[in-house]
ROBA-963993 format. One record per atom (N, C-alpha, C, O): residue in three letters; atom name; x, y, z. Coordinates in nm, 3 decimals. Last residue first. Layout:
REM ROBA-963993
NODE_ALA_CA_X_Y_Z
...
***
This chain:
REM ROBA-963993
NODE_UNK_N_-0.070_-2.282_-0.254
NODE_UNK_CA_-0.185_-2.317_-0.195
NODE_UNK_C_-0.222_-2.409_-0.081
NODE_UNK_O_-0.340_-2.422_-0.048
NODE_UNK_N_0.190_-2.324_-0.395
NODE_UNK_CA_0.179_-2.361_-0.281
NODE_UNK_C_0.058_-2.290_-0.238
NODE_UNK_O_0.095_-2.207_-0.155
NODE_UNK_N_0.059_-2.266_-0.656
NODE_UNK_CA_0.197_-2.385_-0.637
NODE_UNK_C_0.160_-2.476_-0.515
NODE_UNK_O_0.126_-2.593_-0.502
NODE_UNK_N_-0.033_-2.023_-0.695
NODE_UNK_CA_-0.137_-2.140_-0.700
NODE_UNK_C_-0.059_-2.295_-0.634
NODE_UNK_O_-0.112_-2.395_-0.584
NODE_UNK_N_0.176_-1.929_-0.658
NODE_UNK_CA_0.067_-1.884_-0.544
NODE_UNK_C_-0.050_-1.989_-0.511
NODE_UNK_O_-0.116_-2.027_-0.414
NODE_UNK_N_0.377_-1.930_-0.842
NODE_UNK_CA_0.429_-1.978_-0.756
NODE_UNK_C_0.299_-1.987_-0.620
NODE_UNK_O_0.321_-2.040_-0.511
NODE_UNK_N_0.159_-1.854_-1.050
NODE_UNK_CA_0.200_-1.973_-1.033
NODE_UNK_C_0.286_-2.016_-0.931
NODE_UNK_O_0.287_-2.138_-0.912
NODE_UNK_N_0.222_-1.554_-0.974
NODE_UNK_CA_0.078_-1.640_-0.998
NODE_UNK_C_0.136_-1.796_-0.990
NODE_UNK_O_0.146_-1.834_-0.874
NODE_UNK_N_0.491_-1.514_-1.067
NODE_UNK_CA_0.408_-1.510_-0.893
NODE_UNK_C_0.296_-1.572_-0.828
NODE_UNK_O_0.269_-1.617_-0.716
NODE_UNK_N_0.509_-1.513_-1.331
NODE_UNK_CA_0.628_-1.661_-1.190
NODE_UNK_C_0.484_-1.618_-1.058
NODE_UNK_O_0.413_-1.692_-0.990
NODE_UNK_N_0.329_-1.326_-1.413
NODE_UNK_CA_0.274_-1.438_-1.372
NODE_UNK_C_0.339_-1.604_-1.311
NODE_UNK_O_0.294_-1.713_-1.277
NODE_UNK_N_0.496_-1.097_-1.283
NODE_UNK_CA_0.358_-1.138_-1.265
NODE_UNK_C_0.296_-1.262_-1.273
NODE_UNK_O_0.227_-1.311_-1.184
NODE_UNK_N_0.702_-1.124_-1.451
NODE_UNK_CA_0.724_-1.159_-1.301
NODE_UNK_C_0.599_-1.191_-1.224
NODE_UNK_O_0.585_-1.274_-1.134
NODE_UNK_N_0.604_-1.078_-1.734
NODE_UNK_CA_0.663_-1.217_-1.677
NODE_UNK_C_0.694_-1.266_-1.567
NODE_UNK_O_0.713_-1.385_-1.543
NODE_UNK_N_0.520_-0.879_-1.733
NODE_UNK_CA_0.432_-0.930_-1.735
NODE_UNK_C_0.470_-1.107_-1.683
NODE_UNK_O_0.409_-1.201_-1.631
NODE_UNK_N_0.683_-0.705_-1.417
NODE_UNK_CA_0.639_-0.711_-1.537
NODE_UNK_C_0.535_-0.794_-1.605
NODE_UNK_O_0.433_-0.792_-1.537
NODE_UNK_N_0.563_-0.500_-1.155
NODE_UNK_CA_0.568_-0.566_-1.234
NODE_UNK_C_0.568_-0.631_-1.344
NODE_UNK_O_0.458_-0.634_-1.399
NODE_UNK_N_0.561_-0.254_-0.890
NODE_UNK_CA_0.539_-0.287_-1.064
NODE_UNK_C_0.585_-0.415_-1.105
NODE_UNK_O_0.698_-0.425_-1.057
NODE_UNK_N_0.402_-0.127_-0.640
NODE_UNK_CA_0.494_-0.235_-0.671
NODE_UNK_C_0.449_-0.231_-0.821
NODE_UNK_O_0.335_-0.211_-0.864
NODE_UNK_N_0.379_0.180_-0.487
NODE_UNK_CA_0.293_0.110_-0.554
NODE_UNK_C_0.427_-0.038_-0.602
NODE_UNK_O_0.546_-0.013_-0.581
NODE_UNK_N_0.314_0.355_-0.119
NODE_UNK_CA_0.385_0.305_-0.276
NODE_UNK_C_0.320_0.210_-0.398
NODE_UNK_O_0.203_0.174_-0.386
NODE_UNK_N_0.017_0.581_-0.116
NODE_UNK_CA_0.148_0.492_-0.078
NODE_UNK_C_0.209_0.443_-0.206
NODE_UNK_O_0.187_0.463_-0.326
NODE_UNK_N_-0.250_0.640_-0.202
NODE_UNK_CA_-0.116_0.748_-0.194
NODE_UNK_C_0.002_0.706_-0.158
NODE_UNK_O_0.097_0.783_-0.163
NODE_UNK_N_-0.340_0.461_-0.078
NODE_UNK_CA_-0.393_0.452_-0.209
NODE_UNK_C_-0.250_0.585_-0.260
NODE_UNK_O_-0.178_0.580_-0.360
NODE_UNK_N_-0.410_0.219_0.182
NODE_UNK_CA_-0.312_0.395_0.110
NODE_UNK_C_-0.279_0.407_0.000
NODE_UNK_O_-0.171_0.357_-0.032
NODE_UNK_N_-0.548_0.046_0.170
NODE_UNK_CA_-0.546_0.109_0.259
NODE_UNK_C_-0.471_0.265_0.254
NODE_UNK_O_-0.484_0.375_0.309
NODE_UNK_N_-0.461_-0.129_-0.013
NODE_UNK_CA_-0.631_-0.042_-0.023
NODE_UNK_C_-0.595_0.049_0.062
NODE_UNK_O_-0.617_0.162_0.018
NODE_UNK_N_-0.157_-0.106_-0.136
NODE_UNK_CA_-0.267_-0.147_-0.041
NODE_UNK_C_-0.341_-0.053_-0.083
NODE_UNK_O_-0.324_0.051_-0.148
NODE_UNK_N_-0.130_-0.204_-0.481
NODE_UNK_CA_-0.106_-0.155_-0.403
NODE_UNK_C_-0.190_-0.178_-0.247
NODE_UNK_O_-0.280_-0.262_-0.241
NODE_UNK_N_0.035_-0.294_-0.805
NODE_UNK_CA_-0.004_-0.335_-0.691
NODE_UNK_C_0.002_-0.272_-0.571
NODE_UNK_O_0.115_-0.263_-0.523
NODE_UNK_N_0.065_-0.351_-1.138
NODE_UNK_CA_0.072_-0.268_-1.049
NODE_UNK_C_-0.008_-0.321_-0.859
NODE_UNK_O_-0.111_-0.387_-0.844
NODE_UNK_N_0.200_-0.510_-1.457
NODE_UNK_CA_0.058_-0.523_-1.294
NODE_UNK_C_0.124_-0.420_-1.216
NODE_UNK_O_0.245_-0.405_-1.232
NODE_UNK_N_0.238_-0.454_-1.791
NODE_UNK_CA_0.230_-0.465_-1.634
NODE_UNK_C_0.176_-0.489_-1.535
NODE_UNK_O_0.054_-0.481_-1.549
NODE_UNK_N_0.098_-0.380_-2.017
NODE_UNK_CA_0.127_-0.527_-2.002
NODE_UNK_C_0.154_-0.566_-1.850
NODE_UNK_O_0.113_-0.668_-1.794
NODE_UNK_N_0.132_-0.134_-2.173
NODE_UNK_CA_0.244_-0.227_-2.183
NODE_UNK_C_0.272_-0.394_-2.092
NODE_UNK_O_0.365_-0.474_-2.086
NODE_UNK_N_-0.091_-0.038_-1.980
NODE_UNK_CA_-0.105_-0.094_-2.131
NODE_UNK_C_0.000_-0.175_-2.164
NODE_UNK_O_-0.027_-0.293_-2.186
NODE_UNK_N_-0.104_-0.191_-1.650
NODE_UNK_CA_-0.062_-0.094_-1.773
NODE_UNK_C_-0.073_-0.141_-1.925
NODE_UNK_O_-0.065_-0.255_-1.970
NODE_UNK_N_-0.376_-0.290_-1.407
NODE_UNK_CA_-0.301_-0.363_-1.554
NODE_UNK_C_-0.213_-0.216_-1.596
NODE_UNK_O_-0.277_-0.117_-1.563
NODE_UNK_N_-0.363_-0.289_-1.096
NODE_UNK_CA_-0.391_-0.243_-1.217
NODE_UNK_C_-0.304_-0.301_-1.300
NODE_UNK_O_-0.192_-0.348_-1.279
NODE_UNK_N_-0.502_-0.420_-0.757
NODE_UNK_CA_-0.418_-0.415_-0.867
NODE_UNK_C_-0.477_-0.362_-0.964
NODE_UNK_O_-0.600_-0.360_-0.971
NODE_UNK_N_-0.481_-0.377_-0.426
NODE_UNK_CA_-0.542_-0.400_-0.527
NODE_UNK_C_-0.457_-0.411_-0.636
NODE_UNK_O_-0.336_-0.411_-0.614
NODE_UNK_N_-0.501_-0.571_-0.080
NODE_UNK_CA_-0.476_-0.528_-0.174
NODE_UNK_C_-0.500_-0.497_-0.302
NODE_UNK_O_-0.560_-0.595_-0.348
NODE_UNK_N_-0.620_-0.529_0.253
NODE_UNK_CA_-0.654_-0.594_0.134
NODE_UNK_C_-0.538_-0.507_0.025
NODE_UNK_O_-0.498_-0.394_0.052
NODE_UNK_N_-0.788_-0.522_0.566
NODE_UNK_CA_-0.639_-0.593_0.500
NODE_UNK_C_-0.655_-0.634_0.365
NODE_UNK_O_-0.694_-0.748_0.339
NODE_UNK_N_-1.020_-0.418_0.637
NODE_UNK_CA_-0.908_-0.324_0.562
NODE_UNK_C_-0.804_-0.418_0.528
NODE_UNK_O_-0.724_-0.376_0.445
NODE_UNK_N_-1.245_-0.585_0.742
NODE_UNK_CA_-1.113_-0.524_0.838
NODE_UNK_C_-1.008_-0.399_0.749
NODE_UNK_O_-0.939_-0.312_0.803
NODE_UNK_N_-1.329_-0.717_0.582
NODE_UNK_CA_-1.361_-0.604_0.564
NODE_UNK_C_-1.297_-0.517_0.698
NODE_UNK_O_-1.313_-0.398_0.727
NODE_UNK_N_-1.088_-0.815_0.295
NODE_UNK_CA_-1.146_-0.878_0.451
NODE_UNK_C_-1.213_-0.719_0.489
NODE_UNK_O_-1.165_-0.617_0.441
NODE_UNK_N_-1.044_-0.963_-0.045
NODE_UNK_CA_-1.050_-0.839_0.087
NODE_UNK_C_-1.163_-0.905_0.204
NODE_UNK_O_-1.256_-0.986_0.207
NODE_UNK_N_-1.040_-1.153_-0.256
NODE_UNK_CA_-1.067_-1.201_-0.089
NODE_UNK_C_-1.022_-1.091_0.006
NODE_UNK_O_-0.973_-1.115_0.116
NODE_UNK_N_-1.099_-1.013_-0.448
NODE_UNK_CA_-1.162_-1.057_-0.432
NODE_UNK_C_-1.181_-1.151_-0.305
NODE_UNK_O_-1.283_-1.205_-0.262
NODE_UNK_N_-0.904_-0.696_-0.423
NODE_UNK_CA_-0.891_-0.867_-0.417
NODE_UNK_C_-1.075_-0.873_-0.393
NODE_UNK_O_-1.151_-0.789_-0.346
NODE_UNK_N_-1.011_-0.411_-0.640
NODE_UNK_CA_-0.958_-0.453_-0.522
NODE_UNK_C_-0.958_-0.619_-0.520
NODE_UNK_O_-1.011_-0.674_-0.616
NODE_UNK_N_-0.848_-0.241_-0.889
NODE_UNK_CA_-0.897_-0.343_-0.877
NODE_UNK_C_-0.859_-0.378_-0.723
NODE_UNK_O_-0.746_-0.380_-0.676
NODE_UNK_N_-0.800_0.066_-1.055
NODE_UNK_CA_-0.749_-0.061_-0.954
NODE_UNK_C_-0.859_-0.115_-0.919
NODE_UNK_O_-0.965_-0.052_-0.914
NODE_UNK_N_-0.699_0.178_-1.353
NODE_UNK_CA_-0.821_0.127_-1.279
NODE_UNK_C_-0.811_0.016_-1.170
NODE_UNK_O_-0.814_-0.105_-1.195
NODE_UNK_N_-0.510_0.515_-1.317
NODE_UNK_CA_-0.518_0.374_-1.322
NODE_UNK_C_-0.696_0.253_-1.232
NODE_UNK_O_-0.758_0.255_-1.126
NODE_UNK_N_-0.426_0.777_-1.505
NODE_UNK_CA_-0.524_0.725_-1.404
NODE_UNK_C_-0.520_0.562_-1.438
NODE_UNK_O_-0.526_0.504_-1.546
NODE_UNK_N_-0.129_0.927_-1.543
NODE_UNK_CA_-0.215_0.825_-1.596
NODE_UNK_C_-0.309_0.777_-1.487
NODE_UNK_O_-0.261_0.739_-1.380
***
């Protein structure tokens, strides 16, 4: 499955950045920019967004 990743909108142009993809079933996917052939993190839709809110939490 080709996935449409998405890089952060606060990438640094140093390379420290990460991106993400949606799956149809709802998931996030997450990987570095930097190795696009590296691992990838999955998530569901519900861990995805504890994360989001734990991010905005502590800002």
């Amino acid at each position: 499955m080709d996935l449409r990743w998405i890089k952060s909108s606060r990438s640094f142009s140093n390379g420290d950045c990460v991106e993400v993809a949606g799956l149809p079933d709802g998931a996030i996917c997450v990987r570095d920019s930097k190795d696009s052939d590296g691992p990838v993190l999955r998530f569901t839709p519900d861990e995805w967004r504890t994360f989001l809110v734990e991010v905005v939490r502590n800002k």
